[in-house]
NUKEVO-617677 format. One line per 2 residues: for each residue x, y, z of N, C-alpha, C. Coordinates in pm, whole numbers, plus 50000, padded with zeros to 5 digits. Example, Ala and Ser with C-alpha at 12.3 -4.5 7.8 and 13.67 -1.06 7.14 Angstrom:
BEGIN
51319 49431 50780 51230 49550 50780 51320 49670 50780 | 51285 49775 50708 51367 49894 50714 51290 50003 50787
***
This chain:
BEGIN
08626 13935 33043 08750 13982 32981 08843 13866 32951 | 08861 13779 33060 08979 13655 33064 08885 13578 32912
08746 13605 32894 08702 13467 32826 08713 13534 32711 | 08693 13664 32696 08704 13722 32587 08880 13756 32502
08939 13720 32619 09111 13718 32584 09120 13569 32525 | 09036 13492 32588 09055 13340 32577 09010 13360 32388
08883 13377 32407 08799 13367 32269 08917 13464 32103 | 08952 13590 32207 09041 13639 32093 09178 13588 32084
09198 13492 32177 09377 13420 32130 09293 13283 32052 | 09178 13266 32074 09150 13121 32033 09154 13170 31840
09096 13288 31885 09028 13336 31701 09162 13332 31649 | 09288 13411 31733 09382 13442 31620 09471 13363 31619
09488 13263 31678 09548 13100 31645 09434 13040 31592 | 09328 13031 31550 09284 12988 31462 09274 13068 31308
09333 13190 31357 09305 13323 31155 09479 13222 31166 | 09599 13234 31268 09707 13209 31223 09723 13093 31171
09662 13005 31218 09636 12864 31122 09623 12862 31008 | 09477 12923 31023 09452 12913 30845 09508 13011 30793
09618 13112 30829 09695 13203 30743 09810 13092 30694 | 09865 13031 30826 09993 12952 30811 09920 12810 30670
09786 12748 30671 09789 12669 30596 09793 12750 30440 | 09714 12852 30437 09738 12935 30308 09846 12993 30301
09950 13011 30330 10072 13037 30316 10126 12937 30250 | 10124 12839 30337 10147 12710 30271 10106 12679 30114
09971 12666 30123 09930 12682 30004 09994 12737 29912 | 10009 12897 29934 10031 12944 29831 10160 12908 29779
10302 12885 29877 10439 12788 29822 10369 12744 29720 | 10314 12554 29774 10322 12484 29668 10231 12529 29568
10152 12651 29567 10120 12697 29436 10217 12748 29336 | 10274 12808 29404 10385 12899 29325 10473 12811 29241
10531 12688 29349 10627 12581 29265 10518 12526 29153 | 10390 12478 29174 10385 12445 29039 10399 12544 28927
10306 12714 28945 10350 12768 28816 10470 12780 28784 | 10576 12751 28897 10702 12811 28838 10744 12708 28734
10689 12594 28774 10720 12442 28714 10631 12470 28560 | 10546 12478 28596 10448 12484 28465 10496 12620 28346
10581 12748 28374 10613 12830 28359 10727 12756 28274 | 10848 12709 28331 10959 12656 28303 10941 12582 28160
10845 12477 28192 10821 12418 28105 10743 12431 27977 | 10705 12562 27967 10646 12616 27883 10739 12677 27803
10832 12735 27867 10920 12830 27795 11017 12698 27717 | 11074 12579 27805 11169 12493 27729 11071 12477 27601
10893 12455 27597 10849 12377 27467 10852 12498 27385 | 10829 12595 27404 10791 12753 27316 10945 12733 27281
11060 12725 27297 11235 12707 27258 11226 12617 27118 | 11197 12492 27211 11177 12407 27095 11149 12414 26986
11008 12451 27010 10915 12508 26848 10981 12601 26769 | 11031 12711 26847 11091 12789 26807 11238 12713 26699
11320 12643 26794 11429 12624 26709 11371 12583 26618 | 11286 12420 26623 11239 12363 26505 11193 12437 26353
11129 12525 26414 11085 12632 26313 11160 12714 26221 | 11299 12711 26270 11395 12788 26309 11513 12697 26180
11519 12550 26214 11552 12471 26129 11484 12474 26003 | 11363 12447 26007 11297 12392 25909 11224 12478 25843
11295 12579 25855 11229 12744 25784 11260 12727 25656 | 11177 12744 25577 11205 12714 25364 11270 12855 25367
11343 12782 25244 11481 12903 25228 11391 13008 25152 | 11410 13129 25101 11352 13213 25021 11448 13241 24920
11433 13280 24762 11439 13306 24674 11619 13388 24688 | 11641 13429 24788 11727 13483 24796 11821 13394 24864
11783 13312 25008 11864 13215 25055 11969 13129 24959 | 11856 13097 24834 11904 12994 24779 12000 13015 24671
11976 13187 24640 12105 13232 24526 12269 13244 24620 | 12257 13286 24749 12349 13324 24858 12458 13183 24819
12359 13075 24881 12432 12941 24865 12460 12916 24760 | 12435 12918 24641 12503 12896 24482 12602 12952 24509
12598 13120 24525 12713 13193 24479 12857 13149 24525 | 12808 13108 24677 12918 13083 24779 12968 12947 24739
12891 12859 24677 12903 12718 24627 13007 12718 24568 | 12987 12835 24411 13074 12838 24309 13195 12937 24348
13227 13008 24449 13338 13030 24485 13441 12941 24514 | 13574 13020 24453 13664 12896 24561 13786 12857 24451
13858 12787 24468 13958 12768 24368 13942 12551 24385 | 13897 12535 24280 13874 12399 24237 13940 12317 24161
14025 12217 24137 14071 12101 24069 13966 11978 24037 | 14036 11909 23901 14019 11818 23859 14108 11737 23872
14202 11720 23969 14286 11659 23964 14290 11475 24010 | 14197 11431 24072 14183 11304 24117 14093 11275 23996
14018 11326 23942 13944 11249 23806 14047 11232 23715 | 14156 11348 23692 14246 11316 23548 14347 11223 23598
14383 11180 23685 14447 11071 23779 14395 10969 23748 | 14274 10911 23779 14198 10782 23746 14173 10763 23575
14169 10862 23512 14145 10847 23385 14194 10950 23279 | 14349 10966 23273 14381 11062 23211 14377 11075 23052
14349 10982 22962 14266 10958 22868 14153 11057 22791 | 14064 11059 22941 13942 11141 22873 13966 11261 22930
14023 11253 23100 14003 11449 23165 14161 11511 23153 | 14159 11627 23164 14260 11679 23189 14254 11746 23346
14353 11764 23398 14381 11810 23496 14341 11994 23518 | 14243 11991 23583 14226 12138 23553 14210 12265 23678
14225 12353 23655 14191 12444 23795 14070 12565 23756 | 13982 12541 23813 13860 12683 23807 13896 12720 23887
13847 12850 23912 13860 12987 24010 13734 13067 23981 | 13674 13115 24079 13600 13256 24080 13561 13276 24229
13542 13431 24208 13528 13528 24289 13445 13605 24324 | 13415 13666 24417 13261 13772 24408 13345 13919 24329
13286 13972 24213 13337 14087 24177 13221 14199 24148 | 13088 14193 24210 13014 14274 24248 12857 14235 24255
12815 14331 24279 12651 14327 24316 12598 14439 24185 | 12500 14364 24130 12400 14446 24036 12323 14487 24170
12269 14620 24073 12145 14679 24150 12021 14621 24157 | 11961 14468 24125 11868 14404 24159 11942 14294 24240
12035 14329 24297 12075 14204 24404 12140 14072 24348 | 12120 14038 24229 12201 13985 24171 12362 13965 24183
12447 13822 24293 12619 13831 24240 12636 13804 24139 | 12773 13903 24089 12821 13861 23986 12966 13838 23997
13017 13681 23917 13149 13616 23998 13198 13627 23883 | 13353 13661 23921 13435 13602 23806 13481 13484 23842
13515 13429 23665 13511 13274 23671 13645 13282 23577 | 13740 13169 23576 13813 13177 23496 13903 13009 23502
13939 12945 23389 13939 12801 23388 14072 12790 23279 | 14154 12685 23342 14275 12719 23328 14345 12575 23350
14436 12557 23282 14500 12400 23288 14605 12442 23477 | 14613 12264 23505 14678 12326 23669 14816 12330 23644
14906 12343 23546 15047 12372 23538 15068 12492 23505 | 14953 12578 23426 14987 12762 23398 14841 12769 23464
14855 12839 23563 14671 12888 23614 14698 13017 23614 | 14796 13084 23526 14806 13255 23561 14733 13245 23347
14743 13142 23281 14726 13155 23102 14603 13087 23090 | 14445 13133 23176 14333 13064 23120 14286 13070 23032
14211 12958 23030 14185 12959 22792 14013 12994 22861 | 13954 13013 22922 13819 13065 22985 13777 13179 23076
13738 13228 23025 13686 13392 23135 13560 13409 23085 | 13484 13401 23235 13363 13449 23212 13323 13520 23319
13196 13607 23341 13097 13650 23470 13041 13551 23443 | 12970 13481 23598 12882 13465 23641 12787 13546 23685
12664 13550 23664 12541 13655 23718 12422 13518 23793 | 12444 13505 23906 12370 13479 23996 12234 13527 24048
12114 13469 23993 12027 13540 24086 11860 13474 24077 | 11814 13434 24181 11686 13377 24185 11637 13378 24005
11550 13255 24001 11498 13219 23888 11348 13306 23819 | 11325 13328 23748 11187 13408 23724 11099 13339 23803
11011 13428 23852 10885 13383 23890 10795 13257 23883 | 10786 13238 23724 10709 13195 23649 10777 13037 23603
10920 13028 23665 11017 12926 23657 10991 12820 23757 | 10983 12678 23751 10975 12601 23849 11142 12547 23931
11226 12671 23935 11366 12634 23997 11368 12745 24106 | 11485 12704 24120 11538 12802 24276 11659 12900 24227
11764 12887 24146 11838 13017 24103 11912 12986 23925 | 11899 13090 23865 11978 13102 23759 12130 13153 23741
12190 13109 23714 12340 13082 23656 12361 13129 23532 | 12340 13273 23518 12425 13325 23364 12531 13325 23334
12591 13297 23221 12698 13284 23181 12757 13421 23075 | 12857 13482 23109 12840 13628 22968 13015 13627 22987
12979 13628 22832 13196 13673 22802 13244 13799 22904 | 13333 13809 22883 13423 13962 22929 13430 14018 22829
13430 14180 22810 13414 14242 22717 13599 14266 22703 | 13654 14275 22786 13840 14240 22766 13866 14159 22845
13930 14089 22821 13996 13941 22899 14133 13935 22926 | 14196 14024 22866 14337 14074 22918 14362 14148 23049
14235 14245 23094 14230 14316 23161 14195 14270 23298 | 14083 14162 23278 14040 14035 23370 14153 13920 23423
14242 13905 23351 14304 13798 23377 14367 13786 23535 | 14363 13694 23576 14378 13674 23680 14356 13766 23791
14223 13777 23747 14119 13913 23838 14123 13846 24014 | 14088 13725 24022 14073 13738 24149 14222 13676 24303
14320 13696 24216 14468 13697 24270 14531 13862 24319 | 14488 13929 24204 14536 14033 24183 14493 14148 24322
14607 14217 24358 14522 14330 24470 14390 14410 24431 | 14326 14452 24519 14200 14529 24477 14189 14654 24433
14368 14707 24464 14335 14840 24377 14403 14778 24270 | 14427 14659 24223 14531 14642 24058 14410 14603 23985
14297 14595 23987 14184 14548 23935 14067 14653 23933 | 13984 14587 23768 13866 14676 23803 13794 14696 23918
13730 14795 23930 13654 14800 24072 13519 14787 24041 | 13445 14711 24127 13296 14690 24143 13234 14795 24058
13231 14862 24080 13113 15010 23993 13184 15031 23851 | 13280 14929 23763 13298 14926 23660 13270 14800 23590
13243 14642 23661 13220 14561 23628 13066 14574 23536 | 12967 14655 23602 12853 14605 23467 12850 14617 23356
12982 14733 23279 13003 14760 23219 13082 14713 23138 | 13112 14566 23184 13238 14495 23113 13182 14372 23145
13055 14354 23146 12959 14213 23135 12898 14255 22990 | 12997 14161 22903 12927 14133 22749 12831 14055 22709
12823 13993 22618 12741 13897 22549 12697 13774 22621 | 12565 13781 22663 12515 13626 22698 12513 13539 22620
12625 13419 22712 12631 13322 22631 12555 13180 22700 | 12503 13147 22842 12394 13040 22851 12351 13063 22993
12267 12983 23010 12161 13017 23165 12166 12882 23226 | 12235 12847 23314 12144 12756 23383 12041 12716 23518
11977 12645 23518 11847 12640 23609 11851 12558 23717 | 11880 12633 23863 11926 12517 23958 11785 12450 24007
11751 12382 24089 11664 12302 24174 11736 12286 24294 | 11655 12300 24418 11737 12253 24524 11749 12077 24540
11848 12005 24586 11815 11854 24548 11721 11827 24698 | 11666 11736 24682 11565 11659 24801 11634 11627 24898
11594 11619 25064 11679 11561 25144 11729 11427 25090 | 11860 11364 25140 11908 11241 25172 11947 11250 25001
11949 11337 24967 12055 11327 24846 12241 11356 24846 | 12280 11320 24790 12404 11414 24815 12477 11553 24748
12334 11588 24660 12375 11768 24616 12305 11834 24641 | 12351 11974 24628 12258 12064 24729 12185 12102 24593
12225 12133 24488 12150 12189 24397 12176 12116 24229 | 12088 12093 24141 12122 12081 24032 12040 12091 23910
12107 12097 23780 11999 12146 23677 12086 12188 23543 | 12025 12228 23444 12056 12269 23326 11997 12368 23257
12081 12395 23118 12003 12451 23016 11898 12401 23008 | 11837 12520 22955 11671 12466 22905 11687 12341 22792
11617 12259 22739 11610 12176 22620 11633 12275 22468 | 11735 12247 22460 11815 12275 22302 11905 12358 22332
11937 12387 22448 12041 12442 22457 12068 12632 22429 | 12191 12654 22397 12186 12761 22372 12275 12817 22215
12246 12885 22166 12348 12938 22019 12513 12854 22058 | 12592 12839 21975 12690 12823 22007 12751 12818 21872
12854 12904 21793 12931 12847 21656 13080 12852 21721 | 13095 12774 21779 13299 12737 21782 13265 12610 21739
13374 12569 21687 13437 12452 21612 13314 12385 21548 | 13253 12440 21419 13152 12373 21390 13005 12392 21468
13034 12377 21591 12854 12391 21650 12774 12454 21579 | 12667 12440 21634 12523 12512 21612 12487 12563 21755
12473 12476 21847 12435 12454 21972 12514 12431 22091 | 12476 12471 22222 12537 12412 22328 12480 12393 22443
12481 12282 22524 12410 12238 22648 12533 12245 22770 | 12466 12282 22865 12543 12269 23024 12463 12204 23119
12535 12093 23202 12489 12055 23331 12536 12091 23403 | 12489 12152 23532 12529 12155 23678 12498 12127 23797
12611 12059 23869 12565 12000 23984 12679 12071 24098 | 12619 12107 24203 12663 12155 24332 12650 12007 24466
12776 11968 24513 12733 11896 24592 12764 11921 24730 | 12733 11835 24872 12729 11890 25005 12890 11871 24968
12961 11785 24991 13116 11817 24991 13196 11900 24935 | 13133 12009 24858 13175 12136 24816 13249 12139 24650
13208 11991 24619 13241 11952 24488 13136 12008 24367 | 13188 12032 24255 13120 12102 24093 13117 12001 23995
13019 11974 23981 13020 11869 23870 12982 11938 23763 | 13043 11973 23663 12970 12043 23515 12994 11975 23375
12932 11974 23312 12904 11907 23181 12911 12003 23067 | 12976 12028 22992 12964 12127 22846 12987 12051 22735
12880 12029 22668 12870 11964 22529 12830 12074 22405 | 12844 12022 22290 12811 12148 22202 12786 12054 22084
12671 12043 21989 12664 11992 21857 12603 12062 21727 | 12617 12001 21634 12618 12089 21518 12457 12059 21472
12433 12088 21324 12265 12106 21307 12198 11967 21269 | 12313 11873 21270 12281 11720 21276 12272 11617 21389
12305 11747 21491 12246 11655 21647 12388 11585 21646 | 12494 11629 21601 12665 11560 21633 12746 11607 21730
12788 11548 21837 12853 11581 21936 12996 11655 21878 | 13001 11812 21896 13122 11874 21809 13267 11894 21934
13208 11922 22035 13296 11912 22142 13244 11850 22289 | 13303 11882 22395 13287 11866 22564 13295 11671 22557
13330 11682 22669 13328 11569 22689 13205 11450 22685 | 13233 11301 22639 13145 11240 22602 13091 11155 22724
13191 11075 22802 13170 10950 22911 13111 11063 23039 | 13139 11124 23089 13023 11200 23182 13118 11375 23261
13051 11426 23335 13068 11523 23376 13224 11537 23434 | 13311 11691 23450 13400 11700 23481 13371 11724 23636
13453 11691 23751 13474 11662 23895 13599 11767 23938 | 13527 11867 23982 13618 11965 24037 13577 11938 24203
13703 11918 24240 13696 11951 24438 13765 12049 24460 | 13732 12105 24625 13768 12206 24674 13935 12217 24695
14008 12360 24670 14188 12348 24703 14159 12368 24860 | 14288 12340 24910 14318 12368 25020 14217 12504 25048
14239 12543 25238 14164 12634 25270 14279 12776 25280 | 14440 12734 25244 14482 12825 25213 14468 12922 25063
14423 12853 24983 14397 12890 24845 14255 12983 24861 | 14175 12899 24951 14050 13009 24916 14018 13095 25033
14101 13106 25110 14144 13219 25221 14075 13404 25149 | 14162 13438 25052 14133 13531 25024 13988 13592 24914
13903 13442 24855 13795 13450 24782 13699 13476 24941 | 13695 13376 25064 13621 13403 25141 13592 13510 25184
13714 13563 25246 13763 13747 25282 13636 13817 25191 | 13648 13806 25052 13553 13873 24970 13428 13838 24972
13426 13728 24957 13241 13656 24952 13214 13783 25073 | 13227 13785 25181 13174 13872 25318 13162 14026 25293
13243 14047 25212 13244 14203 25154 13117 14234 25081 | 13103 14086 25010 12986 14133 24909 12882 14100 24908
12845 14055 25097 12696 13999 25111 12568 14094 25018 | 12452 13988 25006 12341 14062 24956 12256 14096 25086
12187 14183 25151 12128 14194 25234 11962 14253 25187 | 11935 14129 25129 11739 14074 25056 11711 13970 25149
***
């Protein structure tokens, strides 16, 4: 009995041993998966953000950012400063003033000397919206008169019930007058997007023309560079400026306080 008490305390300090070394064991098992666990999840984060960054925009991303680009209330005022000669001092404006039913924004635009910005000699829609298919760009930029421009004028100052309302604007998008074709620019450039009319331009008869060409450039500092030339059937420069593009920067963030308010009203959700 004593040897058999002996033999069964010997057995179970020897099972408690090897329980206590597998116990053991199993700790520093555990710390490594927890370790190996941890560290799996920080690299799966990673990838994730990276992926996350470096996700290609889609067809729709890239009209979002135009639209929001060309919002805003803009001057020319440091270009007609350095060279008042060739620019004049000028103020653009536009606004989100609705959504077509293919997702398409459409902005009002309106361009105006900066001493009367309530008497613009320009009103147009913008119609925003990914490029055809079959197009090697990222978004198109229509350009179409107002079918009344009295009624528009100083559309995006005005309260929202003193103005047309969204579900009357398609109806007061007139005559196309030009398209242009953005590209996104390459890293380590400094614009986000740029491009033109197709080659020859588009119809144009004011002052003589035949024709008319547009450049546009969107840059990261929230600056518009645009170009409007127009010539007649002899390839003669009839108007727009000759030495290079007009330089609109952003107004204060009190000025475009109330275009932002709207941009958010009129997300596209494609």
């Amino acid at each position: 009995m004593a040897g058999g008490d002996r033999e069964d305390a010997s057995s179970l300090q020897s099972s408690g041993g090897a329980g206590n070394v597998s116990v053991g064991g199993g700790d520093g098992g555990g710390g490594g998966v927890r370790s190996f666990v941890l560290k799996a999840v920080c690299l799966l984060g990673g990838v994730l953000l990276l992926r996350k960054l470096t996700k290609a925009k889609t067809r729709w991303d890239h009209t979002r950012l135009v639209a929001d680009a060309l919002t805003g209330e803009k001057f020319s005022q440091e270009q007609a400063a350095r060279d008042p000669m060739t620019y004049f001092n000028l103020r653009m404006l536009a606004c989100p003033a609705t959504v077509l039913d293919d997702g398409a924004k459409v902005l009002y635009f309106e361009q105006a000397f900066w001493r009367t910005p309530d008497k613009p000699y320009r009103q147009r829609f913008y119609v925003v919206r990914p490029c055809p298919k079959e197009m090697k760009c990222d978004v198109e930029v229509g350009s179409y008169a107002v079918r009344d421009i009295e009624e528009y004028k100083n559309f995006c100052e005005r309260p929202k019930d003193q103005r047309p309302q969204p579900e009357e604007i398609p109806g007061d998008i007139s005559e196309h007058l030009t398209s242009v074709y953005l590209s996104a620019c390459a890293r380590g450039q400094r614009c986000l997007y740029e491009g033109s009319t197709p080659p020859g331009g588009f119809p144009n008869n004011w002052n003589g023309a035949s024709r008319c060409t547009s450049e546009l450039t969107i840059l990261k500092s929230g600056e518009i560079h645009c170009w409007d030339r127009a010539y007649d059937d002899e390839g003669n420069q009839v108007w727009g400026v000759r030495q290079g593009p007009y330089e609109f920067k952003p107004g204060t963030s009190k000025n475009r306080s109330y275009v932002e308010h709207d941009t958010a009203s009129l997300s596209i959700d494609n």
